[in-house]
C-alpha positions as CSV (number, residue, x, y, z in Angstrom):
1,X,119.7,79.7,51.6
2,X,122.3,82.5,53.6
3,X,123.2,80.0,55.7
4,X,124.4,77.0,53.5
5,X,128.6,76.8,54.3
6,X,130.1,75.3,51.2
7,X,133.2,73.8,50.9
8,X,136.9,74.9,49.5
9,X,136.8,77.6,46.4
10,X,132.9,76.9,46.1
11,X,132.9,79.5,49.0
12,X,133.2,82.4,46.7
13,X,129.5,81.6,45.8
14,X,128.6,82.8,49.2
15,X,129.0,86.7,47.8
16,X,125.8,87.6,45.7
17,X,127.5,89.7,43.8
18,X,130.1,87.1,42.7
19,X,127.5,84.6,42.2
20,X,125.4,86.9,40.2
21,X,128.1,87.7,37.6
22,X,128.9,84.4,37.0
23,X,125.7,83.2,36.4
24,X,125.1,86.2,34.0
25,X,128.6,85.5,32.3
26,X,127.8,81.9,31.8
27,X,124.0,83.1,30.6
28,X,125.2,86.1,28.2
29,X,127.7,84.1,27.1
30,X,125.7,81.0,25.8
31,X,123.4,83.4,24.3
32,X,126.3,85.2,22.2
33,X,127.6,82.3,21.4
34,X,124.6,81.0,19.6
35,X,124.3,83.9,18.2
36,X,127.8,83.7,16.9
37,X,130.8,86.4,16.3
38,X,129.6,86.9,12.2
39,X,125.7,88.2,13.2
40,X,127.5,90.4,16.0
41,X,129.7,92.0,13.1
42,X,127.1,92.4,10.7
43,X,124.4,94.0,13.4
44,X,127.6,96.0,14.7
45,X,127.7,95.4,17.9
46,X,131.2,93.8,17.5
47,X,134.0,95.6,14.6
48,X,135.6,93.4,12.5
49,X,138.9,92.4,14.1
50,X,137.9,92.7,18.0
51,X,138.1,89.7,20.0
52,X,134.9,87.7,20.3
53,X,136.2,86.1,23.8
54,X,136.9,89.5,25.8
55,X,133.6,91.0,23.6
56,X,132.1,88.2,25.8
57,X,133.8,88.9,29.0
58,X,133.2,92.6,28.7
59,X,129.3,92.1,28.0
């Protein structure tokens, strides 16, 4: 699989790390979506007034 050479910006996906926080951005991401901003609030994991897209980008 290390030796796969793929083509224009999909190149990034060469660096593990970079592929691995994407994948785990995209994955978290669904997952807290589903879950939805209001649950987050209520468990507190999020306060009342933050931004739900960088609570996402941060997780």
């Amino acid at each position: 699989m290390e030796d796969i050479e793929l083509p224009g910006f999909l190149s990034i996906f060469n660096e593990n790390m970079v592929a691995t926080s994407i994948l785990m951005l995209f994955f978290f991401g669904i997952i807290l979506l589903v879950l939805g901003q209001d649950y987050l609030i209520q468990a507190k994991f999020m306060q009342e007034g933050q931004s739900f897209f960088f609570y996402i980008m941060t997780t």
